[in-house]
NUTOR-308432 format. One line per field, with one value per residue (C-alpha): residue number from 0; residue in one letter; x, y, z. Coordinates in nm, 2 decimals. Last residue first. Layout:
BEGIN
k <- (NUM / ...)
r <- (A / ...)
x <- (X / ...)
y <- (Y / ...)
z <- (Z / ...)
# end
This chain:
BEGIN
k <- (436 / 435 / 434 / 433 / 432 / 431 / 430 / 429 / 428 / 427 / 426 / 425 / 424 / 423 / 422 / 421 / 420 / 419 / 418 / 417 / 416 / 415 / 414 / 413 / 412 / 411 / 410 / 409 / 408 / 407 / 406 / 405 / 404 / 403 / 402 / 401 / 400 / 399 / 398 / 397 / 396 / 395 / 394 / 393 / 392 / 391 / 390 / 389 / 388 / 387 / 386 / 385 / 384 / 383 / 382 / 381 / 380 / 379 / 378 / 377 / 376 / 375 / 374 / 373 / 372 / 371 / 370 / 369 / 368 / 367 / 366 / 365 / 364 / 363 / 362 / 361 / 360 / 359 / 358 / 357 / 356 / 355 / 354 / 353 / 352 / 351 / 350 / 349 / 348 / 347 / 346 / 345 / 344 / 343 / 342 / 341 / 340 / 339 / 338 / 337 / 336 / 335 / 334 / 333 / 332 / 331 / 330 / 329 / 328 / 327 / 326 / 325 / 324 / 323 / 322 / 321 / 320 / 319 / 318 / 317 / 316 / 315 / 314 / 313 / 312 / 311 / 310 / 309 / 308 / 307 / 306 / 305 / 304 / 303 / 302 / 301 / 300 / 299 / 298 / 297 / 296 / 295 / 294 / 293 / 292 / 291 / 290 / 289 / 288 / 287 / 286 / 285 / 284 / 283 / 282 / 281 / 280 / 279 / 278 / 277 / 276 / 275 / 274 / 273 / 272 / 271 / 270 / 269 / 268 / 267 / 266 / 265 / 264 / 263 / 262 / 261 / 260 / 259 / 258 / 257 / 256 / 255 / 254 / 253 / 252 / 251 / 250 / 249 / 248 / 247 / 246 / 245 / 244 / 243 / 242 / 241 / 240 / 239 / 238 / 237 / 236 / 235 / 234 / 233 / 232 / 231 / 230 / 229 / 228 / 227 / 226 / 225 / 224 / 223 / 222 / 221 / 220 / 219 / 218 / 217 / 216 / 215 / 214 / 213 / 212 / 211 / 210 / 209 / 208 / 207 / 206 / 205 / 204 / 203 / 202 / 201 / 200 / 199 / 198 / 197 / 196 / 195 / 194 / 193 / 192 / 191 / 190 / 189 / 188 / 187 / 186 / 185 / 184 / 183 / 182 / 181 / 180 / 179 / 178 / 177 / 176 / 175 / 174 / 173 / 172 / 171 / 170 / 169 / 168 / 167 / 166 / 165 / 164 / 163 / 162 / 161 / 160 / 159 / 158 / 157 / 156 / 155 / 154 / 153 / 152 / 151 / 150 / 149 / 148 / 147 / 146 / 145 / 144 / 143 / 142 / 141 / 140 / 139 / 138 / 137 / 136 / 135 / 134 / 133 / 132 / 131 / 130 / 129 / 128 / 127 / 126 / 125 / 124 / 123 / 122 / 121 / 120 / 119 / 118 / 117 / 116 / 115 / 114 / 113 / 112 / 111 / 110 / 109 / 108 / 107 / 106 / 105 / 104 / 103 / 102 / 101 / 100 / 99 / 98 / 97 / 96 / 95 / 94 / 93 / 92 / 91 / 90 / 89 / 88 / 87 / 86 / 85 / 84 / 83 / 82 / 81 / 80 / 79 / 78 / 77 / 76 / 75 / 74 / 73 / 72 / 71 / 70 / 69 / 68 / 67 / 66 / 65 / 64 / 63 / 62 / 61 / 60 / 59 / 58 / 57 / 56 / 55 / 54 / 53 / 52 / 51 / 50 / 49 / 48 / 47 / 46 / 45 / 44 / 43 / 42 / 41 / 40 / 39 / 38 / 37 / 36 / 35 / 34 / 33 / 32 / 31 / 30 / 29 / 28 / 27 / 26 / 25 / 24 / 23 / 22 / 21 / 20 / 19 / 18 / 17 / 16 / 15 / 14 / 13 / 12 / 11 / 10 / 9 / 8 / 7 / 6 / 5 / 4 / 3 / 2 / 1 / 0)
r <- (X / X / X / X / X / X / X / X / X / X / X / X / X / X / X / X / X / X / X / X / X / X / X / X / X / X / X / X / X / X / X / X / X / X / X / X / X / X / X / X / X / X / X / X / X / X / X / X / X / X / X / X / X / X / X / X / X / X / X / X / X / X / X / X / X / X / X / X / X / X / X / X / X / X / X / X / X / X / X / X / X / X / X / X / X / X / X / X / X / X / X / X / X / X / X / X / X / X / X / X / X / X / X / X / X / X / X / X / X / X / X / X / X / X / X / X / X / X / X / X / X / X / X / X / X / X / X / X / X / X / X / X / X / X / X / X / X / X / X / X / X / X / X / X / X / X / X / X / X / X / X / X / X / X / X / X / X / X / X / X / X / X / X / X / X / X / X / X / X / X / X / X / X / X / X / X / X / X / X / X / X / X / X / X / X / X / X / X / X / X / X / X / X / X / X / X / X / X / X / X / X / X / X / X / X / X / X / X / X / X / X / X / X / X / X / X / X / X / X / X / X / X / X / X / X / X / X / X / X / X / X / X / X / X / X / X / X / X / X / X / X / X / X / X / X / X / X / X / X / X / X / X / X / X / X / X / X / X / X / X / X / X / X / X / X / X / X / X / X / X / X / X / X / X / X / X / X / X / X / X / X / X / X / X / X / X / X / X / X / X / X / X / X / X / X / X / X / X / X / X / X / X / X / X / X / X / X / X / X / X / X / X / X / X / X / X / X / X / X / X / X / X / X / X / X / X / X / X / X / X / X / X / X / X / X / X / X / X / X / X / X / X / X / X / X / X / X / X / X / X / X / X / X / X / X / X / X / X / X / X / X / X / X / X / X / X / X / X / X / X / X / X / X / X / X / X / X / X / X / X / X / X / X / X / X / X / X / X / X / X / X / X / X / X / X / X / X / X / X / X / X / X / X / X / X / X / X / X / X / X / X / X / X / X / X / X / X / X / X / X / X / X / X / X / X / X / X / X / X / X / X / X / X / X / X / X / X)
x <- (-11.20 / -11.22 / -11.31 / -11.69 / -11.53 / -11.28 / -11.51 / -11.66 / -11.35 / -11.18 / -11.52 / -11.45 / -11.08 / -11.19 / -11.46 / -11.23 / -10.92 / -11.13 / -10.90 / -10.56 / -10.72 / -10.98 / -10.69 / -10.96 / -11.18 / -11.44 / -11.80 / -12.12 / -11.98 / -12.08 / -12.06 / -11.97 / -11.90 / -11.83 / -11.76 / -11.68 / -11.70 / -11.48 / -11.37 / -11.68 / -11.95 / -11.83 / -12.08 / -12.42 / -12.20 / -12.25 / -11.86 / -11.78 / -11.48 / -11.27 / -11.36 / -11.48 / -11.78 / -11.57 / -11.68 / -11.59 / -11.54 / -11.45 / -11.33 / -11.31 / -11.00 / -11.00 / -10.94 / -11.08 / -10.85 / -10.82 / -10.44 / -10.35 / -9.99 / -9.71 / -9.50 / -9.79 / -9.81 / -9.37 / -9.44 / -9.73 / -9.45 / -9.19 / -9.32 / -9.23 / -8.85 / -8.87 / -9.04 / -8.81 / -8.53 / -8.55 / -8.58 / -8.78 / -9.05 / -9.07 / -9.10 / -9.42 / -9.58 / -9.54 / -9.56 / -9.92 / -10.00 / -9.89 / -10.13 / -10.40 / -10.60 / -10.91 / -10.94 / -10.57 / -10.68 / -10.92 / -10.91 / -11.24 / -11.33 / -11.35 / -10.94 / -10.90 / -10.80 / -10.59 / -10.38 / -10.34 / -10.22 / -10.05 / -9.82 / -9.66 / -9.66 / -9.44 / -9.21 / -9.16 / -9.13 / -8.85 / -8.66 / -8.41 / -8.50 / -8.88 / -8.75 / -8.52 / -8.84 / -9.05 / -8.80 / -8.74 / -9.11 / -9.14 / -9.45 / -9.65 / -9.52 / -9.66 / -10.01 / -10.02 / -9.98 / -10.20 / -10.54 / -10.70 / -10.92 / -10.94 / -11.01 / -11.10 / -11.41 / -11.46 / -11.49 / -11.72 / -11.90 / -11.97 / -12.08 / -12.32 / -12.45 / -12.45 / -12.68 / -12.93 / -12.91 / -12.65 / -12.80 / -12.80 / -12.42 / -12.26 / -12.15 / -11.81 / -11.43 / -11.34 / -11.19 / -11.55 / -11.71 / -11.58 / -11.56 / -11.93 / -12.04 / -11.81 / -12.01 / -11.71 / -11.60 / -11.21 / -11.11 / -11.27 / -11.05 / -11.18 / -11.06 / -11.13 / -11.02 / -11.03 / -10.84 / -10.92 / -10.81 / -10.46 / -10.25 / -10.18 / -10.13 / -10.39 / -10.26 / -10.54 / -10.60 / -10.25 / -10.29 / -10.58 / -10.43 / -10.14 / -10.43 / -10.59 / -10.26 / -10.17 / -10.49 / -10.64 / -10.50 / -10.59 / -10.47 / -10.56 / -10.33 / -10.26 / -9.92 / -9.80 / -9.43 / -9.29 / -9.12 / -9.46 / -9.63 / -9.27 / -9.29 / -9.62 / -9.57 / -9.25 / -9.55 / -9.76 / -9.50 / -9.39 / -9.79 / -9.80 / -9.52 / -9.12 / -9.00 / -8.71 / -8.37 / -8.23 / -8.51 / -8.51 / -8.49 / -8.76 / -8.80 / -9.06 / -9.09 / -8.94 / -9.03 / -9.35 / -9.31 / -9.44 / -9.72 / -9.80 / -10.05 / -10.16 / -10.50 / -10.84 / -11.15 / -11.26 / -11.13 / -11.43 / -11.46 / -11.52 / -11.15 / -10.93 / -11.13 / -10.97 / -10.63 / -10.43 / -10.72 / -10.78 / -10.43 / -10.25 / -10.52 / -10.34 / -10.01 / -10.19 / -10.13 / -9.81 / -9.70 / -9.69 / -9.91 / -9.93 / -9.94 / -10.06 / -10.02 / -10.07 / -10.20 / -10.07 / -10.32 / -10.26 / -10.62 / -10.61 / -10.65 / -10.56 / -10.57 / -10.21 / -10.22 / -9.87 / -9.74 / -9.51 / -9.42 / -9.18 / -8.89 / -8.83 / -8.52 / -8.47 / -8.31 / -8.59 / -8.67 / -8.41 / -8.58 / -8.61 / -8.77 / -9.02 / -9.18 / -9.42 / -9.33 / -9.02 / -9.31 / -9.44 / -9.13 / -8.98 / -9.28 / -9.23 / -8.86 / -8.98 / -9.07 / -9.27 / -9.22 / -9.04 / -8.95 / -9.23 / -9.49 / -9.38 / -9.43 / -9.77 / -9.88 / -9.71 / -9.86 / -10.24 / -10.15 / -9.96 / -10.29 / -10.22 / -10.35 / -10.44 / -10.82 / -10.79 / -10.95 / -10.91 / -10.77 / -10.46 / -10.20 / -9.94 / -9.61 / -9.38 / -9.18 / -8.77 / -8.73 / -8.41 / -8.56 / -8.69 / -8.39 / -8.17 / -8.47 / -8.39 / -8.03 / -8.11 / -8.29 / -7.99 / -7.76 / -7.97 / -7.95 / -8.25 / -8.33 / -8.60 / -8.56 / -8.52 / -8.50 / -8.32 / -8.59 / -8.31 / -8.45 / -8.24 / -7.96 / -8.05 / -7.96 / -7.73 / -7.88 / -7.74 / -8.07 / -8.10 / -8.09 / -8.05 / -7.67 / -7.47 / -7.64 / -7.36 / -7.57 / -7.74 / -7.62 / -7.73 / -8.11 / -8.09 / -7.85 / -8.13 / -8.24 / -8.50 / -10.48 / -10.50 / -10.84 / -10.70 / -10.38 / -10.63 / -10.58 / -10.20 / -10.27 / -10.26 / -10.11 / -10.32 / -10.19 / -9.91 / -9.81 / -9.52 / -9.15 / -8.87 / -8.73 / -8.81 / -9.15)
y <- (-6.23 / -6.20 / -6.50 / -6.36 / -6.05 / -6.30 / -6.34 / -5.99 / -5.79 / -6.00 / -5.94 / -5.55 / -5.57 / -5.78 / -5.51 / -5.23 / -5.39 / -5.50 / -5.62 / -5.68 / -5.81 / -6.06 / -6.16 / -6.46 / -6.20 / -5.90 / -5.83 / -5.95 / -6.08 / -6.44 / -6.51 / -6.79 / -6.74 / -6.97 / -7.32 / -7.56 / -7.85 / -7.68 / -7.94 / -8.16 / -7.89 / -7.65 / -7.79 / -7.66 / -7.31 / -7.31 / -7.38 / -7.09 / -7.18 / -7.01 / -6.67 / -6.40 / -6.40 / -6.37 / -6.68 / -6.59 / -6.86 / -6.86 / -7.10 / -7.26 / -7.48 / -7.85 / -7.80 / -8.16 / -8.43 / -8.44 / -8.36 / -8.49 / -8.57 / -8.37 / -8.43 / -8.27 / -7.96 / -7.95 / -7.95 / -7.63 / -7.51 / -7.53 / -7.26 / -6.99 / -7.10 / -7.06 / -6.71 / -6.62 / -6.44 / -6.18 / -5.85 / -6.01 / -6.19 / -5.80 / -5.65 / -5.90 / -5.78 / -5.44 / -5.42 / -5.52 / -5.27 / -4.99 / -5.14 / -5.10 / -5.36 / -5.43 / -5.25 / -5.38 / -5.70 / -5.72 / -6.11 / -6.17 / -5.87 / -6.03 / -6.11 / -6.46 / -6.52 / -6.21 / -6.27 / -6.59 / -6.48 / -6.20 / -6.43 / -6.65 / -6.36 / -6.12 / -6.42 / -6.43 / -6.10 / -6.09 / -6.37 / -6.55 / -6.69 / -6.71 / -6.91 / -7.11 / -7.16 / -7.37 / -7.67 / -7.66 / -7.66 / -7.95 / -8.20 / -7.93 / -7.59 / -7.80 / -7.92 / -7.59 / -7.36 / -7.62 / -7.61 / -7.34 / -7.51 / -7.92 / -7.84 / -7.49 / -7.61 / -7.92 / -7.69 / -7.47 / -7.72 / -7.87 / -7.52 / -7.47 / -7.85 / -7.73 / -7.44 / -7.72 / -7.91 / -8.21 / -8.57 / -8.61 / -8.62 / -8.40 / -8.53 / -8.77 / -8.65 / -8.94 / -8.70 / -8.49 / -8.76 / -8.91 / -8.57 / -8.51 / -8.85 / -8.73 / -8.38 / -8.11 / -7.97 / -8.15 / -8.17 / -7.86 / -7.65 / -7.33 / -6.95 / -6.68 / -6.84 / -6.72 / -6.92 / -6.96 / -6.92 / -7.07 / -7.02 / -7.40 / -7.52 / -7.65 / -7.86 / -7.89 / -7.55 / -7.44 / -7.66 / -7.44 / -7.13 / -7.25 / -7.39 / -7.06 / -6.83 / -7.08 / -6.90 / -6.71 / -6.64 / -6.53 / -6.68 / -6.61 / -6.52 / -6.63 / -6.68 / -6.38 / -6.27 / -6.21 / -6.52 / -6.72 / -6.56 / -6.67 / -7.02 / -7.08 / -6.96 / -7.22 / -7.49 / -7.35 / -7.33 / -7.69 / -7.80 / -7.58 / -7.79 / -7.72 / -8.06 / -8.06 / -7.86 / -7.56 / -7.35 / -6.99 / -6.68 / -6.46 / -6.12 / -6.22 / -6.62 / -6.91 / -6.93 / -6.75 / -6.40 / -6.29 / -6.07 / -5.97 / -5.77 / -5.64 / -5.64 / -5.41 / -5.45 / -5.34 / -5.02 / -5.01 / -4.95 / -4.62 / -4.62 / -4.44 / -4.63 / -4.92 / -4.90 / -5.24 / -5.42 / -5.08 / -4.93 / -5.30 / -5.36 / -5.19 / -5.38 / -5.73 / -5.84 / -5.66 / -5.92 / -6.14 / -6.28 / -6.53 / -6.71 / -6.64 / -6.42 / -6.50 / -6.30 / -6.36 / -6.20 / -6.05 / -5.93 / -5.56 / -5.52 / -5.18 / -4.95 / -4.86 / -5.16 / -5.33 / -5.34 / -5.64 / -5.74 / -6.01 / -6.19 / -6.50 / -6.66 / -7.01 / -7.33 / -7.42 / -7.04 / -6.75 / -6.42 / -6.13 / -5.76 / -5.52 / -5.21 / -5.03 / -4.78 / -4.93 / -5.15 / -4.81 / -4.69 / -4.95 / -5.00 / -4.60 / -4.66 / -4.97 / -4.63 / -4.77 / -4.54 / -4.65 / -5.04 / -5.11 / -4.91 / -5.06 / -5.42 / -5.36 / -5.23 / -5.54 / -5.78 / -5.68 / -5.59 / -5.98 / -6.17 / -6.38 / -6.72 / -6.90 / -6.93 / -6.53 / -6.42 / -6.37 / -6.64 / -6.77 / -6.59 / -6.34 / -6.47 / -6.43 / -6.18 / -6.13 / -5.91 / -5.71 / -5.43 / -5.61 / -5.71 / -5.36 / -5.26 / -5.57 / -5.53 / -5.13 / -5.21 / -5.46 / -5.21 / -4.96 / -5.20 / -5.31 / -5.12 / -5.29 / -5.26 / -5.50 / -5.51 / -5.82 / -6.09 / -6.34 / -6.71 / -6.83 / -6.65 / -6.44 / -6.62 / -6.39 / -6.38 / -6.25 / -6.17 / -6.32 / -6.06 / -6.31 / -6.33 / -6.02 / -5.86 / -6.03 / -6.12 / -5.84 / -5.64 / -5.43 / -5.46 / -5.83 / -5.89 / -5.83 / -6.18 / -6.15 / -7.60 / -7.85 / -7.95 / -7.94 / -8.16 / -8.40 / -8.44 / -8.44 / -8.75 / -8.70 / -8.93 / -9.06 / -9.01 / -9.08 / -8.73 / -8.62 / -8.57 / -8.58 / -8.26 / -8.16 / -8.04)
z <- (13.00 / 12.63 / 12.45 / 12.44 / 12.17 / 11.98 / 11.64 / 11.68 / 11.63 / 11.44 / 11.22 / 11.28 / 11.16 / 10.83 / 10.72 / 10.76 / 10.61 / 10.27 / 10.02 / 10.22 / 10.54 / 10.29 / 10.08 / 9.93 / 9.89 / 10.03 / 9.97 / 10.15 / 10.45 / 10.58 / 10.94 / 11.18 / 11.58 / 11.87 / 11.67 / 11.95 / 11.74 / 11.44 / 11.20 / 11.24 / 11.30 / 11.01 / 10.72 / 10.94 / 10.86 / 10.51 / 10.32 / 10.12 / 9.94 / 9.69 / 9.88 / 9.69 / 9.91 / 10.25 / 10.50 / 10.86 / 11.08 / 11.47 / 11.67 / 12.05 / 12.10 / 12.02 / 11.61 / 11.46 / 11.32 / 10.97 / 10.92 / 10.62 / 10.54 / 10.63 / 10.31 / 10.09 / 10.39 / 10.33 / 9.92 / 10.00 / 10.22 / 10.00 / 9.73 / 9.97 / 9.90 / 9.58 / 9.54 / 9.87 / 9.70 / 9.96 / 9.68 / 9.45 / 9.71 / 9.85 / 9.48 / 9.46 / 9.75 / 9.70 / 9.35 / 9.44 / 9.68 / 9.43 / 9.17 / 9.38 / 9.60 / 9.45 / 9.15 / 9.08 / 9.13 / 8.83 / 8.71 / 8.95 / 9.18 / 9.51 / 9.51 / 9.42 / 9.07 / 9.03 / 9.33 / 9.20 / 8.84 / 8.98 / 9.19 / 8.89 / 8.67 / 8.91 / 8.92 / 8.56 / 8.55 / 8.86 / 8.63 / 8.80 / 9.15 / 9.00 / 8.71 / 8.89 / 9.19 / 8.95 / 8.90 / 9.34 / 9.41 / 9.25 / 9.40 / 9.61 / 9.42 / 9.09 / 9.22 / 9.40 / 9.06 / 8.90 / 9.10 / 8.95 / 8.66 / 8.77 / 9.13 / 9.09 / 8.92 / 9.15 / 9.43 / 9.24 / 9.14 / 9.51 / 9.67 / 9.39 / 9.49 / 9.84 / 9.76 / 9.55 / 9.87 / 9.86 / 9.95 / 9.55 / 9.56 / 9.34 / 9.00 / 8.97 / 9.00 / 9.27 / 9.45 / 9.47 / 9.48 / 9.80 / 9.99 / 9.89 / 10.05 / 10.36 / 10.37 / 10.33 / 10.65 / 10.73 / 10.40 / 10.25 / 10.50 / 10.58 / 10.50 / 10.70 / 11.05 / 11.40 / 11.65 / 12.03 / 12.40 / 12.29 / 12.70 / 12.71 / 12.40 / 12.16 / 11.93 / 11.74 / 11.71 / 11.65 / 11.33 / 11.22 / 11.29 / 11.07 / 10.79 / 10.85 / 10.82 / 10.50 / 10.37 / 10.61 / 10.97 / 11.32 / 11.65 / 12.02 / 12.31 / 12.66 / 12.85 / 12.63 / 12.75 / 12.43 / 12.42 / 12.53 / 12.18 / 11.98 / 12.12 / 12.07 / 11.71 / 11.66 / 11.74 / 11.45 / 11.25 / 11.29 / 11.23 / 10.91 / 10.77 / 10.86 / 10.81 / 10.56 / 10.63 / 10.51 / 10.62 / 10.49 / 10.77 / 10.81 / 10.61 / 10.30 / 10.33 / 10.37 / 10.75 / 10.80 / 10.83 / 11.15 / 11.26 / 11.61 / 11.74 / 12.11 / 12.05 / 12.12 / 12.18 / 12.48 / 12.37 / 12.16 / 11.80 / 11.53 / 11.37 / 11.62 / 11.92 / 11.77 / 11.87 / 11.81 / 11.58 / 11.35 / 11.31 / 11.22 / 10.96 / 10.71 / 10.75 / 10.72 / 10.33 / 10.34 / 10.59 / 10.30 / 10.01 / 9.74 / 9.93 / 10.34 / 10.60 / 11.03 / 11.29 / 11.59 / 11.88 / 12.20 / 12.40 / 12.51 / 12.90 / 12.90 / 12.56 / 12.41 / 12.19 / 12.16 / 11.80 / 11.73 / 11.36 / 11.34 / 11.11 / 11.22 / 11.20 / 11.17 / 11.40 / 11.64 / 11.67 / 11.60 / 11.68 / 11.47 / 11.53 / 11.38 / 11.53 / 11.32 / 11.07 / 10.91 / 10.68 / 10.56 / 10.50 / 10.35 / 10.06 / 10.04 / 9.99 / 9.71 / 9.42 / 9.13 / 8.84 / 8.56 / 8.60 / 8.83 / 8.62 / 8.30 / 8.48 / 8.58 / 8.23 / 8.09 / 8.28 / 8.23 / 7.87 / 7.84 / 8.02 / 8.29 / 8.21 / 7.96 / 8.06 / 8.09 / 7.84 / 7.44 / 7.34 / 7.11 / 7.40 / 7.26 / 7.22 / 7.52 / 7.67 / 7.70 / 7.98 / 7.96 / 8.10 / 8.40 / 8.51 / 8.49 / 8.67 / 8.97 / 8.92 / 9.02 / 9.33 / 9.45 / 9.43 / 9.65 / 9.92 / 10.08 / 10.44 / 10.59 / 11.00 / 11.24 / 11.63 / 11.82 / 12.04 / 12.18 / 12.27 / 12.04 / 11.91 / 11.58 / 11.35 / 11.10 / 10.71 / 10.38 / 10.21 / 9.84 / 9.52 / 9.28 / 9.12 / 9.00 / 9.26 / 9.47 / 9.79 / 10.05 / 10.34 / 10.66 / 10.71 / 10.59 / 10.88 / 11.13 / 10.99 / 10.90 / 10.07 / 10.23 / 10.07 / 9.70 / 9.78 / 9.80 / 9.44 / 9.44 / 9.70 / 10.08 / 10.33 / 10.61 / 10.95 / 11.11 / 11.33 / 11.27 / 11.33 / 11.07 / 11.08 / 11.47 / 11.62)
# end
């Protein structure tokens, strides 16, 4: 789909913003440190497939400690918990570790592990992860990250989906595995023009899957990976068996008299069972509690992203504070997921300049307008119990009419790959096993 191109459909409000939710060149050469540390990028032809590798300057690593030393922190919050935000210990002990011991060449190393590559599509690079299962007949799938995430998220789930008779499964199910950066963000090249929404990025993933030879795939995501997955869904290409999903749309799956209140900002409906109303408060929670970091990357993205171009603590902030809101254990992600994994993510956004430019997407999906029409491809639904929303299955009929699997875990987050790899590979598993031919 080209800048400028969509479907006309009802545009959404900040408030129902809520229900929406590498260049080989990088390997070689970054700016002047003495600005941000952005990725001087070559597009890749299109249609040509070139292999990657991570290998960031040793320059830019020591602008980004010289950086964090000269931090200049705020006052002290006036409460005690988190309603403020991140908390200054929390953020400081993360922040000592990246400036004294926190070591990227593992991050490299693990990414420089599996076989990576870039392609130009439509105008960007995309930076790729592609690892072909050695067991016959295994099923390809494009698995897609989300924000405040990467392809970090995914990495350890990479072992389990492409050769799962390693970790306790069947050869029958196995994948062949690819996962891109979306435009904008980690490795893959940065739009310079408007229109690249979840429904453009779906499209550009047809392209990739066909590129690599796949005439028949499925798709994974959560987060923007769902609302991607989702928007694959309704386009439904030829060769999309299905989409797995492990995070839902309220838009399209909340009851319509819920919908109503719920923007309106009155009580739950009385037609709402007592687990529905639970369902409904949290909703409205997040709505007027969480909701701010999208309401702000959906209307100025461009204000928000000096500070994260500039300041790699301020832009450590702005992702922990998410992170720490939707892992399973509440305000603890380090019990969740490690410091190490963490630094990670966040030292990845650093080093590619893309904290601005990742913010775009939620203005792009804004832009877009709502997309309310259902997915035409058969779908799975798992619903993680750290989840921001955990719609009941009877809610899934309208946005899912050929639903094909639903199940709810009992532990696991919003970064459900990330949290709980073992537990997310086998309901991959399970949510593409009757696709299979």
């Amino acid at each position: 789909m080209k800048s400028g191109q969509s479907i006309e459909t009802l545009k959404v409000s900040r408030r129902s913003l809520l229900f929406t939710g590498a260049a080989a060149g990088v390997a070689a050469t970054l700016a002047s440190v003495a600005g941000a540390a952005d990725p001087v990028q070559a597009e890749a032809p299109a249609g040509k497939i070139r292999p990657f590798r991570a290998n960031i300057p040793e320059a830019a690593l020591a602008d980004l400690r010289r950086r964090v030393a000269a931090t200049r922190w705020p006052d002290g919050e006036t409460v005690h918990d988190r309603s403020q935000g991140v908390q200054p210990e929390r953020l400081k002990a993360l922040v000592d570790e990246w400036q004294s011991s926190y070591d990227w060449r593992k991050a490299e190393q693990k990414l420089n592990s599996f076989p990576q590559f870039v392609t130009g599509i439509d105008g960007v690079d995309i930076h790729f992860i592609h690892v072909r299962s050695r067991h016959e007949n295994a099923l390809p799938l494009i698995m897609t990250h989300g924000w405040p995430g990467s392809v970090f998220e995914l990495i350890d789930v990479i072992g389990p989906l492409t050769d799962p008779t390693a970790y306790g499964g069947a050869a029958d199910d196995a994948f062949h595995l690819v996962i891109p950066s979306i435009p904008g963000f980690g490795f893959s090249g940065k739009p310079a023009e408007t229109g690249w929404n979840p429904q453009r990025i779906a499209g550009a993933w047809d392209v990739l899957m066909k590129r690599l030879g796949y005439n028949s795939y499925v798709s994974q995501g959560g987060d923007w990976g769902a609302i991607v997955s989702d928007a694959l869904g309704r386009q439904a290409p030829d060769g999309l068996l299905g989409i797995h999903v492990n995070r839902v749309e309220r838009a399209t799956t909340f009851p319509p008299d819920a919908a109503q209140a719920l923007m309106s900002g009155a009580a739950a409906p009385d037609s709402l069972s007592p687990e529905e109303k639970s369902i409904y408060k949290e909703a409205r929670d997040f709505l007027n509690n969480g909701f701010g970091y999208a309401a702000i990357m959906g209307t100025r993205p461009e204000t928000i992203g000096y500070g994260l171009a500039d300041s790699p603590v301020g832009l450590a902030a702005w992702l922990y504070d998410k992170i720490a809101d939707w892992v399973f254990s509440r305000g603890d992600p380090e019990r969740a997921l490690g410091r190490q994994a963490i630094l990670d993510n966040i030292t990845l956004y650093w080093l590619t300049n893309t904290g601005p430019s990742s913010g775009r997407i939620y203005w792009e999906n804004v832009a877009a307008g709502a997309k309310l029409e259902p997915v035409k491809v058969p779908a799975a639904v798992t619903v993680f119990p750290g989840e921001v929303y955990r719609p009941p299955r009877r809610w899934l009929g309208r946005a899912y009419p050929q639903l094909i699997y639903y199940n709810a875990t009992a532990k696991g987050g919003h970064f459900a790959a990330w949290e709980e790899p073992e537990l997310f590979a086998q309901e991959v598993r399970a949510a593409f096993r009757t696709l299979r031919s």
